[in-house]
mmCIF file of the C-alpha atoms, coordinates in Angstrom:
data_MODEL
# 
_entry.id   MODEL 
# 
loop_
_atom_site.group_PDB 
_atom_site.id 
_atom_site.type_symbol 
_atom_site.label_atom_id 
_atom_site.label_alt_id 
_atom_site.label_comp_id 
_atom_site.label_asym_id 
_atom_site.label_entity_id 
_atom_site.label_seq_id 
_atom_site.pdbx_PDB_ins_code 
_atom_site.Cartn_x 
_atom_site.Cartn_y 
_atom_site.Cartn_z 
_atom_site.occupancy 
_atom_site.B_iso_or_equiv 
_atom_site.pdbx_formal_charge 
_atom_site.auth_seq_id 
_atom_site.auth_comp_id 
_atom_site.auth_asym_id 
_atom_site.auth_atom_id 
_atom_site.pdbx_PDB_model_num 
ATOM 1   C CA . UNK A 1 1   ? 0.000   0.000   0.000   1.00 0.00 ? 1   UNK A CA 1 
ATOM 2   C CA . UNK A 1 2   ? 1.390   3.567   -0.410  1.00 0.00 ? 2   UNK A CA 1 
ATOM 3   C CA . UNK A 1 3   ? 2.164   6.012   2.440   1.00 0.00 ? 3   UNK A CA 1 
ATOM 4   C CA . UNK A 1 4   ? -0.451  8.571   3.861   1.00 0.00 ? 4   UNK A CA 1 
ATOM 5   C CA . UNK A 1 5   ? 1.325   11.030  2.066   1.00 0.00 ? 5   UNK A CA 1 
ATOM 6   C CA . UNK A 1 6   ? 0.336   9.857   -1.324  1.00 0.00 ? 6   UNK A CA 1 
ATOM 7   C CA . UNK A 1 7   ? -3.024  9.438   -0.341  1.00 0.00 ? 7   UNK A CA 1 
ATOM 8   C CA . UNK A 1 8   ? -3.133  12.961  0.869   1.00 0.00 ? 8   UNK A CA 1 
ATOM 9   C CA . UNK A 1 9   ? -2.403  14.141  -2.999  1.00 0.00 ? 9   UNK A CA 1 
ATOM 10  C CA . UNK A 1 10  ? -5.504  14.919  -5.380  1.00 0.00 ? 10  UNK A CA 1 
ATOM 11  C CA . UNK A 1 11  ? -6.688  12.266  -7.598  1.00 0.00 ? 11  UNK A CA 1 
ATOM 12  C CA . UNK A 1 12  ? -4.951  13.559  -10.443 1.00 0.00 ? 12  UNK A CA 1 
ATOM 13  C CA . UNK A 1 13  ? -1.698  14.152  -8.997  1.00 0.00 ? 13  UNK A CA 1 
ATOM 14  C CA . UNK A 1 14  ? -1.655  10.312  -7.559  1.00 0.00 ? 14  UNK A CA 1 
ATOM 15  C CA . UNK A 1 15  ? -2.808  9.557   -11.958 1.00 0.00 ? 15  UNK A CA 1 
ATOM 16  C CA . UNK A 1 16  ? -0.559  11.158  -12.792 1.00 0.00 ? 16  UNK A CA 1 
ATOM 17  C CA . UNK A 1 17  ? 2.315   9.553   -10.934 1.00 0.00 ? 17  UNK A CA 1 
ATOM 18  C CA . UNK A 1 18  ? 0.833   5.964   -11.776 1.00 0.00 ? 18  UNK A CA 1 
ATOM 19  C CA . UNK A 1 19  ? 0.563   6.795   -14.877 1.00 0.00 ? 19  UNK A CA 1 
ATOM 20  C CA . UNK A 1 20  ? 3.997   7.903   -15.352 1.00 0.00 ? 20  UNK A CA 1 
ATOM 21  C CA . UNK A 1 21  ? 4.859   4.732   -13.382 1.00 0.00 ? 21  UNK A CA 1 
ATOM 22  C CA . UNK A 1 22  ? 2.865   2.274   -15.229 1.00 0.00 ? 22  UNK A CA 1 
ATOM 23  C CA . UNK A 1 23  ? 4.808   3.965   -18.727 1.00 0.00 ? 23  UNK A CA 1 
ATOM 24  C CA . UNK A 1 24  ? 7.895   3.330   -17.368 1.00 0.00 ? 24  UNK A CA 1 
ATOM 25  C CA . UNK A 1 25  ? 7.357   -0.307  -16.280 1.00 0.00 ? 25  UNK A CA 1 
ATOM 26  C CA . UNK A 1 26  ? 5.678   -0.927  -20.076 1.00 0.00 ? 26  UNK A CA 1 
ATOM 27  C CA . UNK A 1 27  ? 8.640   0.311   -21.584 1.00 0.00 ? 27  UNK A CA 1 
ATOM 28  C CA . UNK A 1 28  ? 11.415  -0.669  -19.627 1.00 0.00 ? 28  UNK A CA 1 
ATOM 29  C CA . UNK A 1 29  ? 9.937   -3.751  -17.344 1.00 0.00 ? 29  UNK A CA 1 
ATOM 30  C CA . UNK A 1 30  ? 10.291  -3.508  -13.840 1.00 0.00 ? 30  UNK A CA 1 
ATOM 31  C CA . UNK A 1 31  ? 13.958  -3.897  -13.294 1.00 0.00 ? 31  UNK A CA 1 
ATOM 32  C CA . UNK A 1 32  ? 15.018  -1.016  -15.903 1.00 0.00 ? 32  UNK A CA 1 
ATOM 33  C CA . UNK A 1 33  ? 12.633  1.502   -14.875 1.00 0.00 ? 33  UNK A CA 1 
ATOM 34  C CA . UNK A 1 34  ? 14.235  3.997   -13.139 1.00 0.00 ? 34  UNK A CA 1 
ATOM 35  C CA . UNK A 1 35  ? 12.455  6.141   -10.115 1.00 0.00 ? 35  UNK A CA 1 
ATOM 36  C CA . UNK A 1 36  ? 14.015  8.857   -11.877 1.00 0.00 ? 36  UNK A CA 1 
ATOM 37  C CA . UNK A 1 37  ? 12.559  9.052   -15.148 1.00 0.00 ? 37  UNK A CA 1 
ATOM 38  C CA . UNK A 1 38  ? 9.021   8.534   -13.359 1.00 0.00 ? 38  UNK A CA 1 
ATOM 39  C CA . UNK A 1 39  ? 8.772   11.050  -11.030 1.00 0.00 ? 39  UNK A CA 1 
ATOM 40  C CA . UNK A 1 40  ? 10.261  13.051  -13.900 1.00 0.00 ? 40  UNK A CA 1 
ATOM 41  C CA . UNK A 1 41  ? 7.290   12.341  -16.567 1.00 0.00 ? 41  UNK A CA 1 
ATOM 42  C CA . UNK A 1 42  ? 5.126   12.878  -13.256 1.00 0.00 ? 42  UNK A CA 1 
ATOM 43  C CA . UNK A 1 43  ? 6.196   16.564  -12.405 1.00 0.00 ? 43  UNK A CA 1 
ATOM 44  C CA . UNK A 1 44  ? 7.731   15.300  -8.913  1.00 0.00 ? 44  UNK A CA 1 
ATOM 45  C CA . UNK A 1 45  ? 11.273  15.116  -7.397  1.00 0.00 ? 45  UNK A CA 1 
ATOM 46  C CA . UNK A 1 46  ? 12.661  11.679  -7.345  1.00 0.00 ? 46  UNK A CA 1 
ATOM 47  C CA . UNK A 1 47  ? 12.802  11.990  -3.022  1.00 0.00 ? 47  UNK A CA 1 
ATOM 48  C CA . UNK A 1 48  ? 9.088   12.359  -3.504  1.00 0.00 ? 48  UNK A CA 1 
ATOM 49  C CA . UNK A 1 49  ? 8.310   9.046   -4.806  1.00 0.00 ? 49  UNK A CA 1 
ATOM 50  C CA . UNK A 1 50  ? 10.238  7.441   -1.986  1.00 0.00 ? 50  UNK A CA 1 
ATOM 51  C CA . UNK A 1 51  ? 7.595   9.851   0.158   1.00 0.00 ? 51  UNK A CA 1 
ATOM 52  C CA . UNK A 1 52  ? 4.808   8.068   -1.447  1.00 0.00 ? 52  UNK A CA 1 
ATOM 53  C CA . UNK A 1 53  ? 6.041   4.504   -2.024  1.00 0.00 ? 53  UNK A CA 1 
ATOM 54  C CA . UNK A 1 54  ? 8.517   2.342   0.253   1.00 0.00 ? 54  UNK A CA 1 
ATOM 55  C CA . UNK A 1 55  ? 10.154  1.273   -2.870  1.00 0.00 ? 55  UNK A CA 1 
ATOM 56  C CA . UNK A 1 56  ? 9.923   0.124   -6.824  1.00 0.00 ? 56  UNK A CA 1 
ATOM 57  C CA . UNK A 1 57  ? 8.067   -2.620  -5.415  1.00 0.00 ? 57  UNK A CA 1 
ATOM 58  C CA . UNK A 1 58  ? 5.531   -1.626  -3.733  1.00 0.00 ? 58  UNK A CA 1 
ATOM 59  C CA . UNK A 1 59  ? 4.802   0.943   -6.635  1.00 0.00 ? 59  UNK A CA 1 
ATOM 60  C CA . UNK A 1 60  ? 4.497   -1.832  -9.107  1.00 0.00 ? 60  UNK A CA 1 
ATOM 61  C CA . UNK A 1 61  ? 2.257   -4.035  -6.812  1.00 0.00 ? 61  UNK A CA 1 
ATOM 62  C CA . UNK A 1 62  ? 0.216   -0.845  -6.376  1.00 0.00 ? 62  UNK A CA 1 
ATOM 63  C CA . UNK A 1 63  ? -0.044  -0.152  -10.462 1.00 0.00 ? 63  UNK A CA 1 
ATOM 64  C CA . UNK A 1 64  ? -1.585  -3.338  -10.431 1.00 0.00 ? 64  UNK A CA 1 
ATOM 65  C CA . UNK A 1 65  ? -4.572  -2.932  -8.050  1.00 0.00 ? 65  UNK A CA 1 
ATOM 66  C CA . UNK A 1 66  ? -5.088  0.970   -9.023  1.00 0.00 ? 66  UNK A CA 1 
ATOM 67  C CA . UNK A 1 67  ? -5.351  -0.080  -13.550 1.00 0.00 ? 67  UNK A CA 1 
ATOM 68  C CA . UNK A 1 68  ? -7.820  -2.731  -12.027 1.00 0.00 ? 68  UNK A CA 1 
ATOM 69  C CA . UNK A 1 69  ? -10.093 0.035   -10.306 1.00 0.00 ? 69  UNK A CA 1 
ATOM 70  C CA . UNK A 1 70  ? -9.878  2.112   -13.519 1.00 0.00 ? 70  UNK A CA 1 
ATOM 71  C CA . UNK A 1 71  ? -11.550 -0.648  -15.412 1.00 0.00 ? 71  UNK A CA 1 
ATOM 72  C CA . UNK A 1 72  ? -13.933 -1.499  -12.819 1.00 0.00 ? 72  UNK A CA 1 
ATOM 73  C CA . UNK A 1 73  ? -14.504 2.010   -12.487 1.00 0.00 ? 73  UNK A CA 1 
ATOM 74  C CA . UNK A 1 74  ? -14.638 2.955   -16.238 1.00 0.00 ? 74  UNK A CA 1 
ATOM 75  C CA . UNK A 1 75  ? -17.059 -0.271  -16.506 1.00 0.00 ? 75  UNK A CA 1 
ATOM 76  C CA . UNK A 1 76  ? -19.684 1.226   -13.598 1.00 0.00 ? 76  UNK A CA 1 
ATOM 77  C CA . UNK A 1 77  ? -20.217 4.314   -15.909 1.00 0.00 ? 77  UNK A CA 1 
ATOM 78  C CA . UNK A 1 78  ? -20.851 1.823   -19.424 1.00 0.00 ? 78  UNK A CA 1 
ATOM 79  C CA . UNK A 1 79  ? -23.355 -0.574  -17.717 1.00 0.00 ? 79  UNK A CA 1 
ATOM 80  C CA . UNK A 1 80  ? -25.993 -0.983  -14.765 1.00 0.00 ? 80  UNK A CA 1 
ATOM 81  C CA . UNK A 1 81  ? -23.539 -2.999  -12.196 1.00 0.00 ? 81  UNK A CA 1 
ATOM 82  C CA . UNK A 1 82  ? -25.061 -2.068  -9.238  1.00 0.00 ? 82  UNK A CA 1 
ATOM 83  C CA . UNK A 1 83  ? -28.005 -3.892  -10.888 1.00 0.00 ? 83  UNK A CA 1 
ATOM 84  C CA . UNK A 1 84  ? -26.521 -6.881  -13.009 1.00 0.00 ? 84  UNK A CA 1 
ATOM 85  C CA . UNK A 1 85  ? -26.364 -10.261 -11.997 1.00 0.00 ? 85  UNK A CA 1 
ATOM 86  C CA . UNK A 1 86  ? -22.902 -12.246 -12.087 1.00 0.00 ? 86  UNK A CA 1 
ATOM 87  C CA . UNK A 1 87  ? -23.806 -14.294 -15.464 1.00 0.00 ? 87  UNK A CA 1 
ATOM 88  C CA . UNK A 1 88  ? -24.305 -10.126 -17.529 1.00 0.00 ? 88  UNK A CA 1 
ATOM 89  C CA . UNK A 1 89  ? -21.911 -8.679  -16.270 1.00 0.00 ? 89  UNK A CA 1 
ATOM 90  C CA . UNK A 1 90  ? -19.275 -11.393 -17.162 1.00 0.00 ? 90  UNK A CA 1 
ATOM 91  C CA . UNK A 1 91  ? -20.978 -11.522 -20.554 1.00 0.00 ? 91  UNK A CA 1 
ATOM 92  C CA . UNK A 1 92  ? -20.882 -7.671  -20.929 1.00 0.00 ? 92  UNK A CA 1 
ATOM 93  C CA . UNK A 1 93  ? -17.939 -7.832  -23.302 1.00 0.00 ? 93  UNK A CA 1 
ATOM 94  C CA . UNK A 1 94  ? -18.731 -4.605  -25.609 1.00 0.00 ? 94  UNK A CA 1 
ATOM 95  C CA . UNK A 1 95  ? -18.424 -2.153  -22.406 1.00 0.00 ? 95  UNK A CA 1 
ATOM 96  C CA . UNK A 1 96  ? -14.745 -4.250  -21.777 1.00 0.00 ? 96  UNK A CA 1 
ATOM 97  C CA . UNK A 1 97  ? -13.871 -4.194  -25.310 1.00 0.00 ? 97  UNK A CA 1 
ATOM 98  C CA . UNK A 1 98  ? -14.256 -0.403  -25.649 1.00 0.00 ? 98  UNK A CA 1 
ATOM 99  C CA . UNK A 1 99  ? -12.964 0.088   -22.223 1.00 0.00 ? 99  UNK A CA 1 
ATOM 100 C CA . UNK A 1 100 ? -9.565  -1.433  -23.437 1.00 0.00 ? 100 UNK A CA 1 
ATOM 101 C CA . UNK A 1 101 ? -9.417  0.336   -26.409 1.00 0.00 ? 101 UNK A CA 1 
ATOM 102 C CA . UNK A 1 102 ? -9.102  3.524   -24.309 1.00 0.00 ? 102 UNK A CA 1 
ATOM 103 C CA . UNK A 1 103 ? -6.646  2.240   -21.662 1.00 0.00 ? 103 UNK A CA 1 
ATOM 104 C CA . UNK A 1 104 ? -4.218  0.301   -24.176 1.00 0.00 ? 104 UNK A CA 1 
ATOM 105 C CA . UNK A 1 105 ? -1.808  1.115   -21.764 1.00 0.00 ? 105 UNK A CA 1 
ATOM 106 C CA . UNK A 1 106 ? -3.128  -0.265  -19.087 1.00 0.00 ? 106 UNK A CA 1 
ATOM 107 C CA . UNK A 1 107 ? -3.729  -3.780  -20.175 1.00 0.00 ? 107 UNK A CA 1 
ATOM 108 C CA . UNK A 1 108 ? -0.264  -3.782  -21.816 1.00 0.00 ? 108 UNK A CA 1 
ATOM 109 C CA . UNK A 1 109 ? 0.941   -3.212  -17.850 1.00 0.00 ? 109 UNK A CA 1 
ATOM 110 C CA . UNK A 1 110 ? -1.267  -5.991  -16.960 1.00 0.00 ? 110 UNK A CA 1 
ATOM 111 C CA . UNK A 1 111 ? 0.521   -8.361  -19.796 1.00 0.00 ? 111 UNK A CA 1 
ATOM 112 C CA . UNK A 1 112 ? 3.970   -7.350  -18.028 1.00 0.00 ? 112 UNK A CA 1 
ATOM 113 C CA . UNK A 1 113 ? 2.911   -9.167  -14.784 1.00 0.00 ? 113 UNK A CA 1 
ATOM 114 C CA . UNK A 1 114 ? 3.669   -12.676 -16.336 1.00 0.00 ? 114 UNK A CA 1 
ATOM 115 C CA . UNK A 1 115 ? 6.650   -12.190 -17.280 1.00 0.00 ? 115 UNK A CA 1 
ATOM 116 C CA . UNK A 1 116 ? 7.587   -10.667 -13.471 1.00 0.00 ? 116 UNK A CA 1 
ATOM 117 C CA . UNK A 1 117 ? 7.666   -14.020 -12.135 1.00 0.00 ? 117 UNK A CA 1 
ATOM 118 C CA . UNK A 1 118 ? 8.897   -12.280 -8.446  1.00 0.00 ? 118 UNK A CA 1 
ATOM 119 C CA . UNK A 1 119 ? 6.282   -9.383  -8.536  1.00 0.00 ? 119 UNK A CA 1 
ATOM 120 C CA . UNK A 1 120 ? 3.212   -12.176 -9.851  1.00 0.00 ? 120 UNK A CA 1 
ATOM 121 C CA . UNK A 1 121 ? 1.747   -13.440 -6.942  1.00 0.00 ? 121 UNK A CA 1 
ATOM 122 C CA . UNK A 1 122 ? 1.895   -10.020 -4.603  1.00 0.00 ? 122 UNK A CA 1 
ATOM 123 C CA . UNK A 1 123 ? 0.316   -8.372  -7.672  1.00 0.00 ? 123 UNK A CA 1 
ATOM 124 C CA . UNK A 1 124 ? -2.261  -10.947 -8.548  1.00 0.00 ? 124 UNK A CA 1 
ATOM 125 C CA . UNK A 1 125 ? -3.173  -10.587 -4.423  1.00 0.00 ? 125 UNK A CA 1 
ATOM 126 C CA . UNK A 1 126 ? -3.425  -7.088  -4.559  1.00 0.00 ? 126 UNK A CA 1 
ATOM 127 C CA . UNK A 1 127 ? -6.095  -7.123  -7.477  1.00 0.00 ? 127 UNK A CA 1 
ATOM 128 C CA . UNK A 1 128 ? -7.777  -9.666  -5.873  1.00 0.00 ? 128 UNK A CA 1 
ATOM 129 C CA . UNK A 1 129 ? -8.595  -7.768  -2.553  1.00 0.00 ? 129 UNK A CA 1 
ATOM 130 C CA . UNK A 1 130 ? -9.092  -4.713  -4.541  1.00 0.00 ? 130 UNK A CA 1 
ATOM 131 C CA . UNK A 1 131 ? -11.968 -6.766  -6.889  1.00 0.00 ? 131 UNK A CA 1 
ATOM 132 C CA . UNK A 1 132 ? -13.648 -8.709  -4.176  1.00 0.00 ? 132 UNK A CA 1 
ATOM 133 C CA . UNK A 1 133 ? -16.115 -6.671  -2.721  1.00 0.00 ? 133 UNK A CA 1 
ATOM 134 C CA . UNK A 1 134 ? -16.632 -5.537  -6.197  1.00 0.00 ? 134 UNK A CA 1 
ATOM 135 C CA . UNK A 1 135 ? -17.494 -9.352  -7.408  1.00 0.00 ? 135 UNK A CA 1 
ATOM 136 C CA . UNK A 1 136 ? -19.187 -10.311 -3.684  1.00 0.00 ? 136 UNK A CA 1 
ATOM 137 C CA . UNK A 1 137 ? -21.879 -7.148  -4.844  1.00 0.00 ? 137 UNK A CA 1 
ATOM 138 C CA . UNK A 1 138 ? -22.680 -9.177  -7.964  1.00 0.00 ? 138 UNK A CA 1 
ATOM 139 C CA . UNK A 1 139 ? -22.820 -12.581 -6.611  1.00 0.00 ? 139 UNK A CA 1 
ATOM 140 C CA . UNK A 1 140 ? -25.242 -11.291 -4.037  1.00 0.00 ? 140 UNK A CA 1 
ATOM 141 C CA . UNK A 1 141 ? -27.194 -9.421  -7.016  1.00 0.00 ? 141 UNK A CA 1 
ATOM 142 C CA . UNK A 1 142 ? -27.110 -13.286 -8.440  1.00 0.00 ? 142 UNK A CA 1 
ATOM 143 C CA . UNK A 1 143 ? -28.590 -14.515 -5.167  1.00 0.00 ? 143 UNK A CA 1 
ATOM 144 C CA . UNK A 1 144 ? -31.655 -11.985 -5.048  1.00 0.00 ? 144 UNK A CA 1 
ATOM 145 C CA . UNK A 1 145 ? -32.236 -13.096 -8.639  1.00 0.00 ? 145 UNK A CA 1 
ATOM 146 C CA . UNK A 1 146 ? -32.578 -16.728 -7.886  1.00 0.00 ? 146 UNK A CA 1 
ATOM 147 C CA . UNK A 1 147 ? -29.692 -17.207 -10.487 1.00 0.00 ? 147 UNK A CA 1 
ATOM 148 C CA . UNK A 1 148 ? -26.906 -18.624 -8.065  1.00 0.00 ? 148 UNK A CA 1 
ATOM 149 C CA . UNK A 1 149 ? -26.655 -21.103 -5.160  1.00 0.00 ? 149 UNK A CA 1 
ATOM 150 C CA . UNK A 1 150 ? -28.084 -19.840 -2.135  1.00 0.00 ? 150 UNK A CA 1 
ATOM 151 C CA . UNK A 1 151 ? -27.105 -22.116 0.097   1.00 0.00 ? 151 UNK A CA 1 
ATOM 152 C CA . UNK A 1 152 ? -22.655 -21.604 -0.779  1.00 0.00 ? 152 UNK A CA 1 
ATOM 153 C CA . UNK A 1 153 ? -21.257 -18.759 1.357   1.00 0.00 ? 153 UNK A CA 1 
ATOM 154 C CA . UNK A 1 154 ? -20.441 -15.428 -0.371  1.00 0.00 ? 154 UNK A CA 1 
ATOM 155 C CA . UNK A 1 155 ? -17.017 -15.284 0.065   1.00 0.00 ? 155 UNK A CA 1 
ATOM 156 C CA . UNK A 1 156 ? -16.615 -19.351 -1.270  1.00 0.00 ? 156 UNK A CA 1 
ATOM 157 C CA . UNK A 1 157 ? -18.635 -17.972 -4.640  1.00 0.00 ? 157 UNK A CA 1 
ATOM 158 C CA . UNK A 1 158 ? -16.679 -15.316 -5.438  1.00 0.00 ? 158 UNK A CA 1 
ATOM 159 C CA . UNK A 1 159 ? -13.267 -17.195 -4.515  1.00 0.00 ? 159 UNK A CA 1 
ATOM 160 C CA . UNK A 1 160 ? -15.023 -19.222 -7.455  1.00 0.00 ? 160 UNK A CA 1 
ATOM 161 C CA . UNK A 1 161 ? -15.990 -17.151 -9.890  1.00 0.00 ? 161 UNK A CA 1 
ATOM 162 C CA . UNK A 1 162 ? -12.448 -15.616 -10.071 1.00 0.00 ? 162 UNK A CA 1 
ATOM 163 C CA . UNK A 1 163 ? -10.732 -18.755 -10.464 1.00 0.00 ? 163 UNK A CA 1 
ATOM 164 C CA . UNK A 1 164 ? -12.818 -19.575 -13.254 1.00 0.00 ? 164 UNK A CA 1 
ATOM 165 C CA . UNK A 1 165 ? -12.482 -16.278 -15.043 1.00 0.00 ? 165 UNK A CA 1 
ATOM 166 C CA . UNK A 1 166 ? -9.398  -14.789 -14.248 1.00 0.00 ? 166 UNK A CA 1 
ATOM 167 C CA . UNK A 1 167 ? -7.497  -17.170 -16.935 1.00 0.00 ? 167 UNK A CA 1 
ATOM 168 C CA . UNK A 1 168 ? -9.516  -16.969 -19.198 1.00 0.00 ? 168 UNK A CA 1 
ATOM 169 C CA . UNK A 1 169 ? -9.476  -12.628 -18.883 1.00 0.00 ? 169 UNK A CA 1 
ATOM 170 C CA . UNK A 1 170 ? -5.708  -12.561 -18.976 1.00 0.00 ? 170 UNK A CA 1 
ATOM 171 C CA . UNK A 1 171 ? -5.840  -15.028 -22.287 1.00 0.00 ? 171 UNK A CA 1 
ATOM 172 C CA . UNK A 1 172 ? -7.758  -12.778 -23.609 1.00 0.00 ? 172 UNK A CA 1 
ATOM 173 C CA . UNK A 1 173 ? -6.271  -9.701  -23.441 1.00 0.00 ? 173 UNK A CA 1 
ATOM 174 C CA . UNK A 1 174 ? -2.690  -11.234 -24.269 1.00 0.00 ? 174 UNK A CA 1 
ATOM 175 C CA . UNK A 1 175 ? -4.020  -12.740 -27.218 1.00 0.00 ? 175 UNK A CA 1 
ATOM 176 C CA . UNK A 1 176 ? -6.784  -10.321 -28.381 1.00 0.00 ? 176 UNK A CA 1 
ATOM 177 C CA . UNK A 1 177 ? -5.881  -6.882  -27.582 1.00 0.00 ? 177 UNK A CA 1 
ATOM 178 C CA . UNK A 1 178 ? -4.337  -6.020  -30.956 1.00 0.00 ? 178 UNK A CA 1 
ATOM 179 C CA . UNK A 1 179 ? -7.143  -7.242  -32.885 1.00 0.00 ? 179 UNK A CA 1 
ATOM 180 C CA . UNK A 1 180 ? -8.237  -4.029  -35.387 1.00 0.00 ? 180 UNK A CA 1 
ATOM 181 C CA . UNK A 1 181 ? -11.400 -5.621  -36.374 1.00 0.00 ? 181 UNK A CA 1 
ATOM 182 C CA . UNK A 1 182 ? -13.539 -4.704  -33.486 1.00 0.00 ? 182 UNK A CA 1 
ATOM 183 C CA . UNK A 1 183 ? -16.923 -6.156  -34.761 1.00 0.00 ? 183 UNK A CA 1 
ATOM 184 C CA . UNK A 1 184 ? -15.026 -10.043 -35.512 1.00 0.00 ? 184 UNK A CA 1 
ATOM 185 C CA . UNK A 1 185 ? -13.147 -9.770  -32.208 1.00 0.00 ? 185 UNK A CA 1 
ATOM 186 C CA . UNK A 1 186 ? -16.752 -9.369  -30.293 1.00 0.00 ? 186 UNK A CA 1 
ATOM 187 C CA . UNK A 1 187 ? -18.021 -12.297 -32.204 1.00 0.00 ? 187 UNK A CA 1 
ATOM 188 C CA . UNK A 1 188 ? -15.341 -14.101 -31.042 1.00 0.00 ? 188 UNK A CA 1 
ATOM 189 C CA . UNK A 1 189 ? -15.577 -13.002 -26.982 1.00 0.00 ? 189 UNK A CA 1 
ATOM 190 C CA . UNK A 1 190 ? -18.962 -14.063 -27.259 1.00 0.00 ? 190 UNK A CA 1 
ATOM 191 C CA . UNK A 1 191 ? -18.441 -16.859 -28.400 1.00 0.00 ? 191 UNK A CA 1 
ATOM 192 C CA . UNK A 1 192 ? -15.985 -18.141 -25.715 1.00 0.00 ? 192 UNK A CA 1 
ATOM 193 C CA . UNK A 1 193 ? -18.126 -16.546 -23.058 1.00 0.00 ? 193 UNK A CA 1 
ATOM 194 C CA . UNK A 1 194 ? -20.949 -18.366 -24.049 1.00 0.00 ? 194 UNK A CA 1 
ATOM 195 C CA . UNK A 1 195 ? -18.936 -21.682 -23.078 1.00 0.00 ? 195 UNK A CA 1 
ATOM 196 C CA . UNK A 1 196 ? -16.899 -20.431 -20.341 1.00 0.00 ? 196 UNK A CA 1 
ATOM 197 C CA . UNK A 1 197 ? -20.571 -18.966 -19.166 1.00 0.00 ? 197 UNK A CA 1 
ATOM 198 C CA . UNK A 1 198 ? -22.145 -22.883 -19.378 1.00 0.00 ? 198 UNK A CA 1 
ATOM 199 C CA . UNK A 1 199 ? -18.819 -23.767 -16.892 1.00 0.00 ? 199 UNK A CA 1 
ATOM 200 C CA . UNK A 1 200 ? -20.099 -21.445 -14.523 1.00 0.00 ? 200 UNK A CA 1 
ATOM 201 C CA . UNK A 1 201 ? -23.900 -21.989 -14.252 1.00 0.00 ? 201 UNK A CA 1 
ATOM 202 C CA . UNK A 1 202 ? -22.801 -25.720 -14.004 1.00 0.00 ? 202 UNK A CA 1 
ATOM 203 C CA . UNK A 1 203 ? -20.791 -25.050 -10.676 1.00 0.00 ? 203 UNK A CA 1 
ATOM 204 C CA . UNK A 1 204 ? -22.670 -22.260 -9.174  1.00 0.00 ? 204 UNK A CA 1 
ATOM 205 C CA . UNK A 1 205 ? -26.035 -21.744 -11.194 1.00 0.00 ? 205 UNK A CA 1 
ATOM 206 C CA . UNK A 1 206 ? -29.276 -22.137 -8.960  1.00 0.00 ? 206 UNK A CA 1 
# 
């Protein structure tokens, strides 16, 4: 987590920062990026970043969890969450698909986490706990509908849900994201969501 102070900034200073942190990692991966060219691009002395973050680390692991909340985030404002069950919303692929054409970026710093076999896991976690409660809202949506189990504990479902999906989302946008033809690459989503959509009803569907 960053330090009080970074919290303290405005919501486009701490942007901007990530942003010029998230550039840096994309172009350089994590070892090469310097603190120095970051707080640079960011408008910040380099003893500021050290203010904010305890080190490279921690910066990187925070990247992670704060591009995650931008999608969620950037999601909320396409479609109805607060009303969608889990089955739409995982099935909502034109809001993702136009939400990653604006954040190219993003997903590209989401790609570099594989290949940061060190910085994987503490990432993955971080997104995680920053999704859950997010997910949890929808499964319990789900259970109001009659469209999930009632009788599994919250917590167990959504433990499921994003071991089922969370493969399959990072396949996707490794494989996918540079597709040009927008209209074929939605026919194709659809498609696998239809199956990967029969996977989950079987396992958690009411």
């Amino acid at each position: 987590m960053p330090k009080e102070t970074f919290l303290r900034l405005r919501d486009e200073k701490q942007e901007s920062i990530l942003r010029a942190a998230i550039h840096a990692f994309v172009e350089h991966g994590f070892e090469r990026a310097k603190i120095g060219d970051i707080a640079k691009q960011a408008g910040v002395a380099t003893g500021s970043i050290y203010q904010y973050f305890e080190d490279k680390r921690e910066l990187f692991i925070y990247c992670a969890e704060w591009s995650l909340g931008v999608f969620m985030k950037k999601l909320d404002q396409r479609a109805d969450v607060k009303n969608m069950d889990i089955y739409e919303y995982f099935q909502d692929s034109v809001s993702k698909i136009e939400v990653i054409g604006e954040e190219r970026e993003l997903v590209m710093f989401l790609q570099t986490l594989s290949r940061e076999p060190g910085l994987m896991d503490a990432s993955m976690k971080a997104m995680y706990e920053g999704g859950n409660d997010y997910i949890k809202s929808l499964i319990q949506n789900s259970k109001a509908k009659g469209v999930v189990r009632t009788d599994l504990d919250d917590e167990l479902l959504t433990e499921y849900f994003i071991a089922v999906t969370e493969r399959f989302r990072m396949r996707w946008v490794e494989q996918k994201v540079d597709f040009l033809d927008v209209d074929a690459q939605n026919q194709e989503i659809q498609r696998e969501i239809g199956q990967m959509l029969e996977l989950l009803k079987n396992g958690m569907g009411a």
